[in-house]
N, CA, C and O atoms as a Tripos MOL2 file, in Angstrom:
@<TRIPOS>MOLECULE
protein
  256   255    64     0     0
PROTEIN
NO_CHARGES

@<TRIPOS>ATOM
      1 N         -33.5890   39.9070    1.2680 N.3       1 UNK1
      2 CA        -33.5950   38.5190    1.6690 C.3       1 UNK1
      3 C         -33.6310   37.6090    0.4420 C.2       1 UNK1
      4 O         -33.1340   36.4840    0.3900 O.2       1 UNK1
      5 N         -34.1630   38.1250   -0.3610 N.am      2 UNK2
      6 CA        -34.6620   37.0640   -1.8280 C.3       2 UNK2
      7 C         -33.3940   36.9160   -2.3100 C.2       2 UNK2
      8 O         -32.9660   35.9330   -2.9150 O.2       2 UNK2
      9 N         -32.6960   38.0900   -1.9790 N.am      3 UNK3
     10 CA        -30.9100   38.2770   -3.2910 C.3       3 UNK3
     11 C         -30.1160   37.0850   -2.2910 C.2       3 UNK3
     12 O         -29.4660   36.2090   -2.8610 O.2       3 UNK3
     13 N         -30.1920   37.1010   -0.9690 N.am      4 UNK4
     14 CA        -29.2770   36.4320   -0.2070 C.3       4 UNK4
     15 C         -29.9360   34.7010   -0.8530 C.2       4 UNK4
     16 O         -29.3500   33.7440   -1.3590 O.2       4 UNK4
     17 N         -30.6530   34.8300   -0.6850 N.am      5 UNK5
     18 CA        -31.5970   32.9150   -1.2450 C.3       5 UNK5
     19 C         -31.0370   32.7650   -2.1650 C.2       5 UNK5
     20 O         -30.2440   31.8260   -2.2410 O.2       5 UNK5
     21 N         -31.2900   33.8750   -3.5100 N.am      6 UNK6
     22 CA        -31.0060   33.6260   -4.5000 C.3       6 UNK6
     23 C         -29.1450   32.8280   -4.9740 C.2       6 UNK6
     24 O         -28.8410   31.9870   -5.8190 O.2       6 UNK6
     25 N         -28.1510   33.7320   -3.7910 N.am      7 UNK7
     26 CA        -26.6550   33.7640   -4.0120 C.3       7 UNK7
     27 C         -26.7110   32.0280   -3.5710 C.2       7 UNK7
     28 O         -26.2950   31.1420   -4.3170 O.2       7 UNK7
     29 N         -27.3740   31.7660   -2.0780 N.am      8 UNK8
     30 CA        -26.8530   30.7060   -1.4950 C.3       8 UNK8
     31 C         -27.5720   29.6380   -2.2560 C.2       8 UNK8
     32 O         -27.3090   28.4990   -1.8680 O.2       8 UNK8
     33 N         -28.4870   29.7460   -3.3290 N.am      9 UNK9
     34 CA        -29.2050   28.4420   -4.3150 C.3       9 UNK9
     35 C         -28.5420   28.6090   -5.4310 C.2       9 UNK9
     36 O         -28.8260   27.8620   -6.3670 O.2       9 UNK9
     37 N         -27.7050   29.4270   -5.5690 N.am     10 UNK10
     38 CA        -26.5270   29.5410   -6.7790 C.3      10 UNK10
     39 C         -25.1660   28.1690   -6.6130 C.2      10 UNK10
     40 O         -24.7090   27.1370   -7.1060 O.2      10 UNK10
     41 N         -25.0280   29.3270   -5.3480 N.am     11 UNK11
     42 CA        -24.1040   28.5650   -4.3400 C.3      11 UNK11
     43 C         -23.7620   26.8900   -4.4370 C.2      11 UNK11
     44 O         -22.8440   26.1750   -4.8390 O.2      11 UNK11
     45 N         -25.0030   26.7530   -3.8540 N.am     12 UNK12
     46 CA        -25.2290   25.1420   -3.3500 C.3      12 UNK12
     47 C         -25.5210   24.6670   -4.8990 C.2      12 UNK12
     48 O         -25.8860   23.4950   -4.8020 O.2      12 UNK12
     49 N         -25.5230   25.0800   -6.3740 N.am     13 UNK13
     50 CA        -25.9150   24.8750   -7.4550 C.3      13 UNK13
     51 C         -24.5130   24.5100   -7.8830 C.2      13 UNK13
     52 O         -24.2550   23.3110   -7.9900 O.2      13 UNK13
     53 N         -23.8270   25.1660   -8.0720 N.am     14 UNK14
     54 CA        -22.3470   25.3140   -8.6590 C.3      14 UNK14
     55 C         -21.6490   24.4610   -7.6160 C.2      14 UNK14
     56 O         -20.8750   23.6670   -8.1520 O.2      14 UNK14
     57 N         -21.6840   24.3710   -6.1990 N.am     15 UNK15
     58 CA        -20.7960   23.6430   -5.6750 C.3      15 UNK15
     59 C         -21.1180   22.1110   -5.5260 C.2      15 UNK15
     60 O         -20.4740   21.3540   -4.8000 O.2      15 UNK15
     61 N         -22.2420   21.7300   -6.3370 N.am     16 UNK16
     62 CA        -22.8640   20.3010   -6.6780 C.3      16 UNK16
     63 C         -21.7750   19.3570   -7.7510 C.2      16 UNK16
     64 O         -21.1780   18.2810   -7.8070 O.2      16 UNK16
     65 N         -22.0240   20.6490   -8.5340 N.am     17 UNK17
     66 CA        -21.0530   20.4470   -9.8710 C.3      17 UNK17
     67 C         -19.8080   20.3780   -9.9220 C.2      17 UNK17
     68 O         -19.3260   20.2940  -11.0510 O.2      17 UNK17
     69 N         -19.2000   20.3860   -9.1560 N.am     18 UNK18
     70 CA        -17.7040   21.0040   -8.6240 C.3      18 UNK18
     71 C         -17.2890   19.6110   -8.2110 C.2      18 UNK18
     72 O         -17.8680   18.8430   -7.4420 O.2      18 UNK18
     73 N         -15.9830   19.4180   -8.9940 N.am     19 UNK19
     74 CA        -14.9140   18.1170   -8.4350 C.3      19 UNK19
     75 C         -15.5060   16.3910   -8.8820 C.2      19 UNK19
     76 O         -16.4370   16.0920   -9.6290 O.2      19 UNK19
     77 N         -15.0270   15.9270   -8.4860 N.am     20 UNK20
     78 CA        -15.2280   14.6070   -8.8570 C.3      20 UNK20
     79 C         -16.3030   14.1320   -7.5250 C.2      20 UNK20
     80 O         -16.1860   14.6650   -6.4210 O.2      20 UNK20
     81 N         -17.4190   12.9920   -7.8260 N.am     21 UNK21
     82 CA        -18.0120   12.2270   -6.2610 C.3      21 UNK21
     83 C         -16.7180   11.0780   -6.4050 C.2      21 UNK21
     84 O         -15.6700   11.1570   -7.0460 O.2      21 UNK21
     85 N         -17.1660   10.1770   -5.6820 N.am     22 UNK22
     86 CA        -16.6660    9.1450   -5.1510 C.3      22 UNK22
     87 C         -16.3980    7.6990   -5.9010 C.2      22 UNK22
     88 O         -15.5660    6.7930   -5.8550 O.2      22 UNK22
     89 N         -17.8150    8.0880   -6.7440 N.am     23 UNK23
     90 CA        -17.8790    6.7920   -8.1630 C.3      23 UNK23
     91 C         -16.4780    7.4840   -8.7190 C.2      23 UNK23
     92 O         -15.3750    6.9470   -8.8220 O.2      23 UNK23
     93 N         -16.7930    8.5860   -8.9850 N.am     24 UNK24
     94 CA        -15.6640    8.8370  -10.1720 C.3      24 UNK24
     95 C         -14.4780    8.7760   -9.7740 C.2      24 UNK24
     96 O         -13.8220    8.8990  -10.8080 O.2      24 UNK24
     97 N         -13.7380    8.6560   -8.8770 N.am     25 UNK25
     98 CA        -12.6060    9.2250   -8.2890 C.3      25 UNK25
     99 C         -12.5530    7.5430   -8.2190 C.2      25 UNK25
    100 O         -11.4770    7.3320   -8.7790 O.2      25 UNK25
    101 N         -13.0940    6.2310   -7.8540 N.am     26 UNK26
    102 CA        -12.9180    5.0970   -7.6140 C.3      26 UNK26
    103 C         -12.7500    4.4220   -9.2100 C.2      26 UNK26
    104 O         -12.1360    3.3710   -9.3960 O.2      26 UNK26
    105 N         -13.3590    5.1580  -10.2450 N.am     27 UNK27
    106 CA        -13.5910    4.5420  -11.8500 C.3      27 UNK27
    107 C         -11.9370    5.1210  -12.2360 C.2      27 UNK27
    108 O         -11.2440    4.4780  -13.0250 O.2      27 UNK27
    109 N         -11.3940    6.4790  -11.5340 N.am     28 UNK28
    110 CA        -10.2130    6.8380  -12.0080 C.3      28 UNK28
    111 C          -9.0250    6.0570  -11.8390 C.2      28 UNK28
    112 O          -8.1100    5.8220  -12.6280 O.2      28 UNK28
    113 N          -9.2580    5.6250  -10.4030 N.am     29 UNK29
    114 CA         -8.5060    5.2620   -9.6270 C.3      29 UNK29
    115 C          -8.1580    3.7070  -10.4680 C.2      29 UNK29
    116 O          -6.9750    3.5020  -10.7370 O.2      29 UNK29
    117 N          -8.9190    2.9250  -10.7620 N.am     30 UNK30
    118 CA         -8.9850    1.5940  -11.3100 C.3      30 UNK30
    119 C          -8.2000    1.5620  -12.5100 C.2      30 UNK30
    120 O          -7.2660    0.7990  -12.7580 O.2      30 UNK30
    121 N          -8.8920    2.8770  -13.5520 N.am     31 UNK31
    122 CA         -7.7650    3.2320  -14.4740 C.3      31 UNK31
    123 C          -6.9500    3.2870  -14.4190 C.2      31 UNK31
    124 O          -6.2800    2.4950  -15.0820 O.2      31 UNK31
    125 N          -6.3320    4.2160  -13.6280 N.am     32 UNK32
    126 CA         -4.5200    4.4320  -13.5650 C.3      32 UNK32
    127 C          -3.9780    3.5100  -13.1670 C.2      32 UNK32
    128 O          -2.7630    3.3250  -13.2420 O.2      32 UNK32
    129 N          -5.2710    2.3310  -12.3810 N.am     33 UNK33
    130 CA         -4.0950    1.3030  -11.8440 C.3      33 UNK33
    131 C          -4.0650    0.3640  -12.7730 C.2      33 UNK33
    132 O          -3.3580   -0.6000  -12.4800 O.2      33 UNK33
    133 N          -4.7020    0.3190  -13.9970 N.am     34 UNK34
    134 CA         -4.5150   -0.7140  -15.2810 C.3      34 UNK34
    135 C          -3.7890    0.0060  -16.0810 C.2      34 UNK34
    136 O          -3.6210   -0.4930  -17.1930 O.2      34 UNK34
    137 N          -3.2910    1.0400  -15.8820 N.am     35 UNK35
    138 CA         -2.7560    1.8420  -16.9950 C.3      35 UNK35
    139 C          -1.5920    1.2520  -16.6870 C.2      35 UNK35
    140 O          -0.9970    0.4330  -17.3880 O.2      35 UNK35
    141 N          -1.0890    1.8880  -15.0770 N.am     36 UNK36
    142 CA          0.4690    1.3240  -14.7830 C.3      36 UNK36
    143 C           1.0070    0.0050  -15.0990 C.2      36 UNK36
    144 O           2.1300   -0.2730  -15.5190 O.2      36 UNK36
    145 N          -0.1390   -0.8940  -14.7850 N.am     37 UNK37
    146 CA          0.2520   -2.4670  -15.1340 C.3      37 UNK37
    147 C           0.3560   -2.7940  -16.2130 C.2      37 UNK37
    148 O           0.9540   -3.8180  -16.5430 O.2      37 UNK37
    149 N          -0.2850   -1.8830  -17.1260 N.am     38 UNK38
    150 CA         -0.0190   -2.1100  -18.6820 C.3      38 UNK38
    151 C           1.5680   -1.6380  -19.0420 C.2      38 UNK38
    152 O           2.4170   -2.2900  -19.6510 O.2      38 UNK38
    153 N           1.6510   -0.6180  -18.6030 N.am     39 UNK39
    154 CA          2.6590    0.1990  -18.6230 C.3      39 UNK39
    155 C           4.1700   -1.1130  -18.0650 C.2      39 UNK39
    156 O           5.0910   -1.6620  -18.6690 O.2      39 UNK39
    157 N           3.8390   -1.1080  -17.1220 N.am     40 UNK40
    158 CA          4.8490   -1.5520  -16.1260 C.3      40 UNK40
    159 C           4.7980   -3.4400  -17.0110 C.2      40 UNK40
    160 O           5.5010   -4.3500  -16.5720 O.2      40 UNK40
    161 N           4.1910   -3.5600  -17.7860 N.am     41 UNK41
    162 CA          4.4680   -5.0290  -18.3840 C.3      41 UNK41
    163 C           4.6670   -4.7830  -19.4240 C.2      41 UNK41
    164 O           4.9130   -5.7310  -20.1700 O.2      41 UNK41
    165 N           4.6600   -3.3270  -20.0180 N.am     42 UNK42
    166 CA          5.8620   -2.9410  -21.5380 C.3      42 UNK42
    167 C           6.6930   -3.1040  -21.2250 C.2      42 UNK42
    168 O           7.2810   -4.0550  -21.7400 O.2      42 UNK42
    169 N           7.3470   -2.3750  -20.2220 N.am     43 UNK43
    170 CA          8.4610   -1.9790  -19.6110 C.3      43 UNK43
    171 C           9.5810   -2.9340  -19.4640 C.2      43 UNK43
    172 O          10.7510   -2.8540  -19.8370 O.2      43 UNK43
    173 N           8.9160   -3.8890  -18.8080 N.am     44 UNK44
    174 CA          9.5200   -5.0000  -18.2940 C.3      44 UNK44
    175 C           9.6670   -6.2690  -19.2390 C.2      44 UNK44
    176 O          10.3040   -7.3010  -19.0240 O.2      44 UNK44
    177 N           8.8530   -5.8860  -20.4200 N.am     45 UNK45
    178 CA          9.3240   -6.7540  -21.6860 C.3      45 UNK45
    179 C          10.6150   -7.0220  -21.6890 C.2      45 UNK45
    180 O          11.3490   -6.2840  -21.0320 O.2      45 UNK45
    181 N          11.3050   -8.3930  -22.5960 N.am     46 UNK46
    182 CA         12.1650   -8.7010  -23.2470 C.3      46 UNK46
    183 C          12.7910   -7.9280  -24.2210 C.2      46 UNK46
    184 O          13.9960   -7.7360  -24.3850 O.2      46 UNK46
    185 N          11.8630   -7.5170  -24.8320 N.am     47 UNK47
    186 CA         12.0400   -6.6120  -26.2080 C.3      47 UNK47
    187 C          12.5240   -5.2890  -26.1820 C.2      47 UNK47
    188 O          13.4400   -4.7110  -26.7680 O.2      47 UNK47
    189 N          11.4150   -4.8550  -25.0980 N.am     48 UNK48
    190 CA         11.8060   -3.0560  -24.3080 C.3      48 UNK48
    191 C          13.2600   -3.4350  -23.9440 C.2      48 UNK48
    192 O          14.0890   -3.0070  -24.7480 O.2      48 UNK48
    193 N          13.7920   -4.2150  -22.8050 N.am     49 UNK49
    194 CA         14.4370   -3.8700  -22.2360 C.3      49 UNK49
    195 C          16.0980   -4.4080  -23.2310 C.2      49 UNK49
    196 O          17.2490   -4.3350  -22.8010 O.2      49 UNK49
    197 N          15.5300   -5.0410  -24.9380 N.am     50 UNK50
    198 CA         16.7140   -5.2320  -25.4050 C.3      50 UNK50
    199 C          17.0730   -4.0550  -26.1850 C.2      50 UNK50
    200 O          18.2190   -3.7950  -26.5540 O.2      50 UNK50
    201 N          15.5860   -3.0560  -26.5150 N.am     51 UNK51
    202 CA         15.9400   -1.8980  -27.3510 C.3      51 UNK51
    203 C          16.6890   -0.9140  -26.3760 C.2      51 UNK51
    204 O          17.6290   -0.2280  -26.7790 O.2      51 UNK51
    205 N          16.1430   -0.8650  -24.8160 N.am     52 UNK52
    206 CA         17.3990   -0.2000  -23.6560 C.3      52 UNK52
    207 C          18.7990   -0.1530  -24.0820 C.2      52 UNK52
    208 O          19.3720    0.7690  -24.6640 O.2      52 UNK52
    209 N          19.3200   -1.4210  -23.6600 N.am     53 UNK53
    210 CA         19.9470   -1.7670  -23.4930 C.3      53 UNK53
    211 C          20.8290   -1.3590  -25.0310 C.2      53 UNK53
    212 O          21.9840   -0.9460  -24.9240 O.2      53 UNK53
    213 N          20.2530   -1.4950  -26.3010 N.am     54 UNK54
    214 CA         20.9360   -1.4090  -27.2390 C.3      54 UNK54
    215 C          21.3090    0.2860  -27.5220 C.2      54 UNK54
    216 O          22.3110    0.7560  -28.0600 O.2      54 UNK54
    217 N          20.3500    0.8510  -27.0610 N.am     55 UNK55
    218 CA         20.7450    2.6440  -26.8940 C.3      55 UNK55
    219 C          21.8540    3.0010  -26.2630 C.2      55 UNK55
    220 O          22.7790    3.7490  -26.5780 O.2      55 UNK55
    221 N          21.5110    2.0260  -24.8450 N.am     56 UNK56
    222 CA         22.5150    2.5320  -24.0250 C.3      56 UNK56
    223 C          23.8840    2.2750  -24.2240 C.2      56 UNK56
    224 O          24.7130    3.1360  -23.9330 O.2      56 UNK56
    225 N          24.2550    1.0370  -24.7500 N.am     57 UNK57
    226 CA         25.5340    0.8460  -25.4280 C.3      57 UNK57
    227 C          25.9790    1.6790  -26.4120 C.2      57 UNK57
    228 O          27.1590    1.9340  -26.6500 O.2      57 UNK57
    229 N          24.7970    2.1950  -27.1120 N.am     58 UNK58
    230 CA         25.6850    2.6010  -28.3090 C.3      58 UNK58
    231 C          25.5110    4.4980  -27.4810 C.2      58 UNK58
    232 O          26.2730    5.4360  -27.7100 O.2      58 UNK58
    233 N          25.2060    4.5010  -27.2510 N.am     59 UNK59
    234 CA         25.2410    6.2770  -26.3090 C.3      59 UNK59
    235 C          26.6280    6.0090  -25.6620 C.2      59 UNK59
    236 O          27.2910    7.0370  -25.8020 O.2      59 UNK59
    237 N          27.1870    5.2600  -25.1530 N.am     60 UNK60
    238 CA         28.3420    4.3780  -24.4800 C.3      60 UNK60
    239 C          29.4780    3.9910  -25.4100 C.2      60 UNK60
    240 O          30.5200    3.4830  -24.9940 O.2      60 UNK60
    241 N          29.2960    4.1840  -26.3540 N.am     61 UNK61
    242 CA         30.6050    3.6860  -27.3270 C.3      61 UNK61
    243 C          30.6430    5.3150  -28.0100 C.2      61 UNK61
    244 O          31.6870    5.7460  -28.4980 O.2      61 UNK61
    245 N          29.4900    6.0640  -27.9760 N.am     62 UNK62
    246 CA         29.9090    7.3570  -28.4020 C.3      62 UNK62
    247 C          30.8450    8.2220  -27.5550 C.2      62 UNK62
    248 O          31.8240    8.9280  -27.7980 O.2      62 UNK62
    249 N          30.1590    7.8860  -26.4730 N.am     63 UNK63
    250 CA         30.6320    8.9430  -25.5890 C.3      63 UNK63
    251 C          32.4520    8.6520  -25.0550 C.2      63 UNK63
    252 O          33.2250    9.5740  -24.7970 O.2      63 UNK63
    253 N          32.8230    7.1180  -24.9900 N.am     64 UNK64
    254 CA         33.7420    7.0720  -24.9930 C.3      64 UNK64
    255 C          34.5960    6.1730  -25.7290 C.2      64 UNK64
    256 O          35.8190    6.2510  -25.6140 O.2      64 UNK64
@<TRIPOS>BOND
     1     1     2 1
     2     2     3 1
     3     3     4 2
     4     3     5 am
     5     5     6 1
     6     6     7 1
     7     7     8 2
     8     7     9 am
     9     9    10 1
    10    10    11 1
    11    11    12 2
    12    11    13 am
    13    13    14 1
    14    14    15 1
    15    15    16 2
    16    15    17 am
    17    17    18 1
    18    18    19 1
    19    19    20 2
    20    19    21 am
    21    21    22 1
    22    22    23 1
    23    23    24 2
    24    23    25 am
    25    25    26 1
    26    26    27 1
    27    27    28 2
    28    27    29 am
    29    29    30 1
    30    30    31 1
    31    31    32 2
    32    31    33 am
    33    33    34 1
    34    34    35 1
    35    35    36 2
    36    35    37 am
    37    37    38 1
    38    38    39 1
    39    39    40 2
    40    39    41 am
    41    41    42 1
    42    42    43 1
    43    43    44 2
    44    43    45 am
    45    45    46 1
    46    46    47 1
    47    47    48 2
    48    47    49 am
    49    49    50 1
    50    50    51 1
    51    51    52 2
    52    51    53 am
    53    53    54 1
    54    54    55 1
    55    55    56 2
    56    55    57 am
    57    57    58 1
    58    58    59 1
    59    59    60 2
    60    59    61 am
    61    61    62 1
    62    62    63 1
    63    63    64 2
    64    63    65 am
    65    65    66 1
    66    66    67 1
    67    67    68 2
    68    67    69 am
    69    69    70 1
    70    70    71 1
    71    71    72 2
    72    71    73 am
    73    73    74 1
    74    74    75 1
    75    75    76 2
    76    75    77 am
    77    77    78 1
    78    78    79 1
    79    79    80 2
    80    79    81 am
    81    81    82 1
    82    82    83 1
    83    83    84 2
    84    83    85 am
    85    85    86 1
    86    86    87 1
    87    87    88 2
    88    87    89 am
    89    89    90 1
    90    90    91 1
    91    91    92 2
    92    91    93 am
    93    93    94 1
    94    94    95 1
    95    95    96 2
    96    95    97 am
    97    97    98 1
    98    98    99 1
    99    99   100 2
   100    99   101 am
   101   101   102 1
   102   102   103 1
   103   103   104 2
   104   103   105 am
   105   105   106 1
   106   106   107 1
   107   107   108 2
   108   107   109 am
   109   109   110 1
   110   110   111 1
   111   111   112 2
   112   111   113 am
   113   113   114 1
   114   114   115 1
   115   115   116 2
   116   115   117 am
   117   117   118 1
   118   118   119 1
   119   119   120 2
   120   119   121 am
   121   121   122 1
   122   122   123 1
   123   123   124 2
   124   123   125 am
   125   125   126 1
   126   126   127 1
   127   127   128 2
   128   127   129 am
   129   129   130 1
   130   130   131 1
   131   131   132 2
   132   131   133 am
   133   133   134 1
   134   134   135 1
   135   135   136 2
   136   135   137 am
   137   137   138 1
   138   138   139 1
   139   139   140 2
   140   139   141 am
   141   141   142 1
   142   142   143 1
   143   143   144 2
   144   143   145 am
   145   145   146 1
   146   146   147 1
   147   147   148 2
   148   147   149 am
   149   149   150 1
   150   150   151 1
   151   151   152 2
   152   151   153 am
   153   153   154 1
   154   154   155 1
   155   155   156 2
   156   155   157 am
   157   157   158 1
   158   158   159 1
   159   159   160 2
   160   159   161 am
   161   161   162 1
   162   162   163 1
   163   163   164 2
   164   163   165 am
   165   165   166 1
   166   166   167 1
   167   167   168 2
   168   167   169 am
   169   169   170 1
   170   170   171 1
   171   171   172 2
   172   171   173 am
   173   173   174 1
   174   174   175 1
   175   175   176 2
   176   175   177 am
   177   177   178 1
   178   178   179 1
   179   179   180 2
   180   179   181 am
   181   181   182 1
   182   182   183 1
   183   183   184 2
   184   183   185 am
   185   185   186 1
   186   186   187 1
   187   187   188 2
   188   187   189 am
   189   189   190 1
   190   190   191 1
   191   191   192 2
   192   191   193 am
   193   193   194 1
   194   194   195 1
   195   195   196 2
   196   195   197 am
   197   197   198 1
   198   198   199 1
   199   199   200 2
   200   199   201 am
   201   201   202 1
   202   202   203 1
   203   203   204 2
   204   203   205 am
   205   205   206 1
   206   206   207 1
   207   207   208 2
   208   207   209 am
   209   209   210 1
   210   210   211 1
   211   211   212 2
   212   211   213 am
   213   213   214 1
   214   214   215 1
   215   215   216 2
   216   215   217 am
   217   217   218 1
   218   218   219 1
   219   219   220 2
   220   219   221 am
   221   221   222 1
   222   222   223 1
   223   223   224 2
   224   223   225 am
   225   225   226 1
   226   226   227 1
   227   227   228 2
   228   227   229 am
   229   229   230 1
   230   230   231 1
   231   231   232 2
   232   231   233 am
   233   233   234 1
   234   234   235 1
   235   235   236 2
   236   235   237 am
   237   237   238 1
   238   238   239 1
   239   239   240 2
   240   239   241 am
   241   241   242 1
   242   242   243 1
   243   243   244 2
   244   243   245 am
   245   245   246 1
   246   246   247 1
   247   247   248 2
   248   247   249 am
   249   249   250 1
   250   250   251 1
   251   251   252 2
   252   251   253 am
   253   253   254 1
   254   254   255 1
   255   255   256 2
@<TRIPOS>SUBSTRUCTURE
     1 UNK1         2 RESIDUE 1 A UNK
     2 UNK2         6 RESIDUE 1 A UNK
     3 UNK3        10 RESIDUE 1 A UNK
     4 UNK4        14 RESIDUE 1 A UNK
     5 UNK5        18 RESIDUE 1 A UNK
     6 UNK6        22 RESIDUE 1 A UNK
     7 UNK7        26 RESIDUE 1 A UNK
     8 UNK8        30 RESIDUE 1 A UNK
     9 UNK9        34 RESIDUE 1 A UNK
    10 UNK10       38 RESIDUE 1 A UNK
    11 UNK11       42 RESIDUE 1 A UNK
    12 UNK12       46 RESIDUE 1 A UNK
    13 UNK13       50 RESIDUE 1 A UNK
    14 UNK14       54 RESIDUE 1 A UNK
    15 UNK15       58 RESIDUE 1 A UNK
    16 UNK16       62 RESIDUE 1 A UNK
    17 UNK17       66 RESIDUE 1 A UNK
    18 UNK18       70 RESIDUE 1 A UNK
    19 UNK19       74 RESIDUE 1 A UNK
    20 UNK20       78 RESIDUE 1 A UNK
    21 UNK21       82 RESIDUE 1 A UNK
    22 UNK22       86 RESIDUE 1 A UNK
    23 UNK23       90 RESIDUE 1 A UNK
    24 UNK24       94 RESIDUE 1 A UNK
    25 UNK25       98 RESIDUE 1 A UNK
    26 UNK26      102 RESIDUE 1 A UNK
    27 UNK27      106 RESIDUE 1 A UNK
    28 UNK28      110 RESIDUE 1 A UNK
    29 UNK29      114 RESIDUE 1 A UNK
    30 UNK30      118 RESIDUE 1 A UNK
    31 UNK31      122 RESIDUE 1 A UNK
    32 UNK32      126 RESIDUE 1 A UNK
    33 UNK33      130 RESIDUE 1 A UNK
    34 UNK34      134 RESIDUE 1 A UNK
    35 UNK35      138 RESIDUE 1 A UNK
    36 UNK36      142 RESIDUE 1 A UNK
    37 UNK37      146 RESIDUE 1 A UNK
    38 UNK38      150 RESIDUE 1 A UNK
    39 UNK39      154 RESIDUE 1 A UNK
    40 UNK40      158 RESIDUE 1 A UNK
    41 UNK41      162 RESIDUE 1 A UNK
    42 UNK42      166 RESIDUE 1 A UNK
    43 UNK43      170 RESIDUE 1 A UNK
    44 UNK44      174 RESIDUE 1 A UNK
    45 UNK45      178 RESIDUE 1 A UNK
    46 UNK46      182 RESIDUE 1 A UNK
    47 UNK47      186 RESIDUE 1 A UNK
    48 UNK48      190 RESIDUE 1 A UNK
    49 UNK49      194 RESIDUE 1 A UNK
    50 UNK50      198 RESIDUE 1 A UNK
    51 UNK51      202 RESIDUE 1 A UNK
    52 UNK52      206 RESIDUE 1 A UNK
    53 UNK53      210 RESIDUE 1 A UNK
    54 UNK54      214 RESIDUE 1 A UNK
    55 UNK55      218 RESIDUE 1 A UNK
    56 UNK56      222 RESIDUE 1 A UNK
    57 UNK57      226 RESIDUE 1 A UNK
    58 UNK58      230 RESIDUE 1 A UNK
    59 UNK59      234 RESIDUE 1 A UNK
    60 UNK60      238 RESIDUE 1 A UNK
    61 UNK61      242 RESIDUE 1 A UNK
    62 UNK62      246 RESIDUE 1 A UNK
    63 UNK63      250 RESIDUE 1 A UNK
    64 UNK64      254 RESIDUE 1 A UNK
């Protein structure tokens, strides 16, 4: 009986520790969504989208 206590206070020990709670998964969540907006307002720069644009032409004058 003591070995069975012992497995299931292991158990319930390790599966405490296991995965993210709810704070964390909400602190992640906030992140990625400032990440994208950071992201997504490089992106959408003037600048980004003139260095695009200047690749893509010249990938475009190579190719044909």
């Amino acid at each position: 009986m003591q070995v069975i206590r012992a497995v299931v206070r292991r158990w319930r020990t390790e599966a405490r520790d296991q995965g993210m709670s709810t704070a964390e998964y909400a602190v992640g969540t906030i992140a990625a969504a400032a990440f994208a907006g950071l992201l997504f307002k490089i992106v959408t720069s003037s600048e980004v989208k003139t260095l695009l644009l200047g690749i893509i032409r010249r990938a475009l004058q190579l190719a044909g």
